[in-house]
C-alpha positions as CSV (number, residue, x, y, z in Angstrom):
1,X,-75.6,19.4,-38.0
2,X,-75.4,20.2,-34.1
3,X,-71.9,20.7,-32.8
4,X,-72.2,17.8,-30.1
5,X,-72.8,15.3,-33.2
6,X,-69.5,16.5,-35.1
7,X,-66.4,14.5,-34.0
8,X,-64.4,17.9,-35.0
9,X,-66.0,19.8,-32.6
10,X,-65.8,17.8,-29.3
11,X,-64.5,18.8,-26.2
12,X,-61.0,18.3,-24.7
13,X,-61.2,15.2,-22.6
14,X,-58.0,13.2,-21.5
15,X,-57.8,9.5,-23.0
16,X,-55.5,8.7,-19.4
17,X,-57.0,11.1,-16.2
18,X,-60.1,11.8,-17.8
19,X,-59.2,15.4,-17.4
20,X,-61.4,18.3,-19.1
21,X,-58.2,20.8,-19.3
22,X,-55.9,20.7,-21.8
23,X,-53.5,23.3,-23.1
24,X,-51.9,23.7,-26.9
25,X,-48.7,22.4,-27.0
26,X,-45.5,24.0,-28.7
27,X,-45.5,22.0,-32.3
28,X,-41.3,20.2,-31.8
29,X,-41.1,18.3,-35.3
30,X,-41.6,18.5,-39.1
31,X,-44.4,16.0,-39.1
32,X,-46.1,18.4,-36.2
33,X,-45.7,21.7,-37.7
34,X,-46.7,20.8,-41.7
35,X,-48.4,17.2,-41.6
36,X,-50.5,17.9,-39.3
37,X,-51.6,20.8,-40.3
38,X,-53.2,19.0,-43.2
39,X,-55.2,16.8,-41.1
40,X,-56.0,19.7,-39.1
41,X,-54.5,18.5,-35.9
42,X,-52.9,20.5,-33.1
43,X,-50.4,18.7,-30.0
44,X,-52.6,19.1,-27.3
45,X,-51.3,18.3,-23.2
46,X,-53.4,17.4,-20.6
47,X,-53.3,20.1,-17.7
48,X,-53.9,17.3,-14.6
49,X,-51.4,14.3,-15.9
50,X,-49.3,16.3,-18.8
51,X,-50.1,13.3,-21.4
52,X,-49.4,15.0,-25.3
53,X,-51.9,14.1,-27.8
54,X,-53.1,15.2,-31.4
55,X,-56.4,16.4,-31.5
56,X,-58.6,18.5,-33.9
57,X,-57.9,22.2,-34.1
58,X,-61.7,22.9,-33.4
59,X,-61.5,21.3,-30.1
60,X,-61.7,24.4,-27.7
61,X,-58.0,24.0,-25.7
62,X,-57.0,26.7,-23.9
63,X,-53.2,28.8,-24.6
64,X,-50.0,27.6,-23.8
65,X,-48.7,28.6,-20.8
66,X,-46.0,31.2,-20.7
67,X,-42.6,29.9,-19.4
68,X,-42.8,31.2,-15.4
69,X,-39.5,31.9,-15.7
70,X,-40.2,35.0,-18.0
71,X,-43.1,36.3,-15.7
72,X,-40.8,36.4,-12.5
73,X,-38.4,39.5,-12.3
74,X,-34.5,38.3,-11.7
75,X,-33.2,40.0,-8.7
76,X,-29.4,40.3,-9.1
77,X,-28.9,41.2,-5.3
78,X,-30.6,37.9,-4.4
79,X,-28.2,36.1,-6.6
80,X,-24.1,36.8,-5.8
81,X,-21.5,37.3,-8.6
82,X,-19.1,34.6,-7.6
83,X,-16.5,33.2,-10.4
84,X,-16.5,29.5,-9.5
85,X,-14.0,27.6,-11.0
């Protein structure tokens, strides 16, 4: 059985842009991270329109992106220590 014939092993393609991209999502809720498991389903979003949908875990996705906040260094001179009340 060829891989293109196998629902399981489609590629990512958005159901609302039609988008090829699509990134693994962070799994939020019980029924995400132990139910779906069993039906071997992964929360997938869409790069282009950021729609969140369950697909199999064999369709090729790629990582999550990493918060940008924890890439960019904090410059504390940039930022004054003021105590606002």
């Amino acid at each position: 059985m060829s891989k293109s014939s196998d629902p399981f092993f489609r590629p990512y393609l958005c159901r609302d842009c039609g988008s090829e991209t699509g990134f693994r999502s962070r799994r939020r809720t019980f029924t995400e991270r132990y139910i779906l498991r069993i039906f071997m389903l992964q929360p997938v979003r869409c790069a282009e329109c950021f729609r969140r949908d369950y697909w199999p875990i064999f369709t090729t996705v790629e990582e999550r992106l990493r918060d940008i906040t924890t890439m960019l260094p904090i410059k504390e001179a940039a930022a004054p220590k003021r105590h606002v009340a």
